[in-house]
N, C-alpha and C positions, 0 to 999 in steps of 0.2 A: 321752254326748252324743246329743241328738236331732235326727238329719237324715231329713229328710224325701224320700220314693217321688221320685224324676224319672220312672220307667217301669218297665215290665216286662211276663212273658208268661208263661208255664205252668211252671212250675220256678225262675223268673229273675226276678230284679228288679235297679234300682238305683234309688239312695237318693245325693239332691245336697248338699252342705252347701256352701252360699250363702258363708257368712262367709271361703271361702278361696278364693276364685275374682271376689271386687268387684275394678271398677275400682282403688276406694277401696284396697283393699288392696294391692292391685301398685303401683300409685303410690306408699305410703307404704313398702313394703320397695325400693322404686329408690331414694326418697329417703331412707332410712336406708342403704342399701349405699354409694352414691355419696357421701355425705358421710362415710363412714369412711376410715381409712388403713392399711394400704393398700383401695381402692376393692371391693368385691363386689359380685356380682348373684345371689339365690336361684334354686338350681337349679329348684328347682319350674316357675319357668316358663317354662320350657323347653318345655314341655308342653302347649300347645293343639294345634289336630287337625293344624294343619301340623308344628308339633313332633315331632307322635307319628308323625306319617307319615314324617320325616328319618329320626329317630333308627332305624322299622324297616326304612331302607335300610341306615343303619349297621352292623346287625345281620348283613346281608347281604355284608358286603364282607370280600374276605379278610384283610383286615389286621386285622380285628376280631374274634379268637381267641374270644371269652370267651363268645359265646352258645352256641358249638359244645361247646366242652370241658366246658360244663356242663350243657348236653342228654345227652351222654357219658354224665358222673357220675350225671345223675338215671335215667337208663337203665339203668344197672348198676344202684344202690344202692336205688330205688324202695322195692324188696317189702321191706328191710332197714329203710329209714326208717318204714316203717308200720309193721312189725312191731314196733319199739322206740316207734313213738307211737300206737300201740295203734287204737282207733275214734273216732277223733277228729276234731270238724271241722277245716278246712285256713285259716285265714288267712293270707293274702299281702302284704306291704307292698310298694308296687310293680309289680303284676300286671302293668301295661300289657295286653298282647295274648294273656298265658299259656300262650305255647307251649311253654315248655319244663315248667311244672306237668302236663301231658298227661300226665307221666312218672307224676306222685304221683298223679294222678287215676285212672290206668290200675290201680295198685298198689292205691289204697284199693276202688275198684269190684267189684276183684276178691277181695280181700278181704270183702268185705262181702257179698257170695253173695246180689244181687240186694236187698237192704237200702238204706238209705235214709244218700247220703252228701251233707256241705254243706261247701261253699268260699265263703268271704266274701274275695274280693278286693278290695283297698284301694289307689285311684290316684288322680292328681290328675287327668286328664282321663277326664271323663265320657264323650265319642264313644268312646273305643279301649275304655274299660270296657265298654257298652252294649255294643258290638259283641263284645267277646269274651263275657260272657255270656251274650247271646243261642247262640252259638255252642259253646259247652260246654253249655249245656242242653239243646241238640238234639244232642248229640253224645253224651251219656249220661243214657239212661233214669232212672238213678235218683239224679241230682244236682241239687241243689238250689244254685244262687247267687244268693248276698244282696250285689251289687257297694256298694260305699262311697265315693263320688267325694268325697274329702277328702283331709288333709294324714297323713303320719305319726303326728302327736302322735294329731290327732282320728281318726282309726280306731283307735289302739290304745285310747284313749277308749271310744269306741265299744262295743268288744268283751269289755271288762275285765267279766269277772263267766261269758262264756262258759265258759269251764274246765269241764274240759280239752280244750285246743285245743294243734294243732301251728302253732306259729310263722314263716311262711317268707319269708326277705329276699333276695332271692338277686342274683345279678350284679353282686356288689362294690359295689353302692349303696353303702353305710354307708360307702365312700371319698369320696364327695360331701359331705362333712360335715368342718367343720373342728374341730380338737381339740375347743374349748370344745361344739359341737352332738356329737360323740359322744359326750362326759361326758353330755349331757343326757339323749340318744337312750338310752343304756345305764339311766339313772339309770331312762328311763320305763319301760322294759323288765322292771325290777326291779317298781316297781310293779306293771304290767301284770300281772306273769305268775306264776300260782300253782306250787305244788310238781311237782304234775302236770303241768303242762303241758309241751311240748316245743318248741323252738328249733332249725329250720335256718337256718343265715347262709352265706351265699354268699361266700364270700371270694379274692380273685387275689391271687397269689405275685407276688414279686419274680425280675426276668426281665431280659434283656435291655434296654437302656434303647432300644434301635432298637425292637425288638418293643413294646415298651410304647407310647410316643410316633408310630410309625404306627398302632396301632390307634386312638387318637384324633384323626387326622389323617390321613384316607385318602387315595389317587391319585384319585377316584375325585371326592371332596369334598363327601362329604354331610357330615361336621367340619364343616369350614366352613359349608355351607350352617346348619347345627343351630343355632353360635354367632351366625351372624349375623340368623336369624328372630327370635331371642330379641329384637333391635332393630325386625325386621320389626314385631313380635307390638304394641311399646309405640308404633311410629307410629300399626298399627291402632286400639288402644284407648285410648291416655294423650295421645294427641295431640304426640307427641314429632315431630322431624323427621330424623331420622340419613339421612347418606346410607351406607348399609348396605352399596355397593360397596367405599366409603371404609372398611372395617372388617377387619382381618385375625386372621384364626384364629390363636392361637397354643397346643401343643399341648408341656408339659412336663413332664418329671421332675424332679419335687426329692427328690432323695436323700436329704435330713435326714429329712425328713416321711415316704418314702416313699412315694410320690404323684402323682399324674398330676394337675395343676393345668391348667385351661383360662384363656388370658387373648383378650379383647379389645382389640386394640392398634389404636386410630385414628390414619390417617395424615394427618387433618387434626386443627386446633384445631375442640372441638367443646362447644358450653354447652348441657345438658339443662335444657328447660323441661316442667316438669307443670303443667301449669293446671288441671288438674282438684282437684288439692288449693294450687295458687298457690304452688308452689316452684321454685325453681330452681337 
């Protein structure tokens, strides 16, 4: 896939791909969600800068275990992860802000005895991208990041051919994905990714269902706040009209699936209009 430089500085760059960030395109995945049954809305966009600045309150708040436990594991485990993925550049699906990659960067840096090491991080919002590469580039002398502002599919797209490369998904993302998109997600994965290459996936255990259901649903309410920007997001840009107060967080467990499912529950009747593609 070829996506084209948005910016960059001395060590850094990032690189935007257009085709998953159109109006056009968010309009026509609402209008595919919304006329299925039961109803969806793609995670992905979630993630414009208001988005991305919720969700790192989320991160923040004590009911939301899962950034911690796994800053933890990368803590410990780092020098262990390199050593078994040898000198290899670091792709991330997901980056967002890459704090807790700091762990793997610290490991390969050090490893590499002043050599030349490169992280291509892959997210759907360009600002929180920008900003954390700039910031890991000045942060180490000898790293190099090539950020990717695009979808899943199209960064792994993207990259296929780098080998050997370490693979890194971490924070339970790949729960965001319903059956039929993990078959796929795995499916592409396979392509993707050579013999050599290595794979970390970040994955949360089955826990308390209180534990589970407040970390997506704080005292605190940035949940809340995160599900209902997602409506903010389509007044700004789709021309939609929600009254987003009218909108409630709801945050659960389904045991079959195991899974923490997010829903949108309006407490009024409510008909979406897109004008921008004349659906409704």
């Amino acid at each position: 896939a070829q996506i084209p430089a948005l910016q960059g500085g001395e060590h850094w760059s990032v690189h935007l791909d257009g085709t998953t960030t159109s109006d056009d395109a968010f309009a026509h995945s609402v209008a595919r969600g919304l006329s299925d049954h039961p109803r969806w809305l793609h995670c992905r966009y979630l993630y414009d800068d208001e988005g991305s600045r919720i969700f790192s309150k989320i991160t923040e708040q004590p009911e939301y275990y899962l950034t911690g436990a796994e800053s933890e594991i990368l803590a410990v485990s780092s020098d262990e992860i390199r050593a078994l993925a040898g000198p290899v550049p670091i792709v991330e699906l997901g980056a967002g802000s890459a704090t807790k990659t700091r762990h793997l960067l610290d490991a390969w840096s050090l490893a590499a005895a002043g050599g030349e090491v490169r992280y291509l991080p892959v997210d759907i919002d360009p600002s929180v991208l920008t900003h954390a590469a700039r910031g890991l580039a000045e942060a180490y002398d000898q790293l190099h990041v090539t950020g990717l502002a695009t979808s899943y599919e199209r960064g792994l797209d993207a990259v296929r051919g780098l080998s050997p490369m370490c693979l890194v998904f971490l924070g339970s993302t790949i729960g965001n994905f319903n059956p039929e998109e993990t078959d796929a997600f795995l499916a592409r994965l396979e392509r993707a990714l050579a013999p050599d290459d290595s794979l970390l996936l970040g994955l949360d255990l089955v826990k308390d269902v209180q534990v589970l259901e407040a970390a997506y649903d704080d005292d605190a309410g940035w949940s809340r706040r995160f599900t209902q920007n997602l409506f903010a997001r389509m007044n700004r840009e789709l021309g939609t009209v929600f009254d987003v107060e009218a909108i409630d967080h709801v945050a659960y467990w389904n045991d079959r699936l195991e899974r923490i499912e997010i829903y949108a529950r309006f407490r009024t009747e409510t008909t979406v209009e897109l004008p921008s593609i004349a659906r409704s």
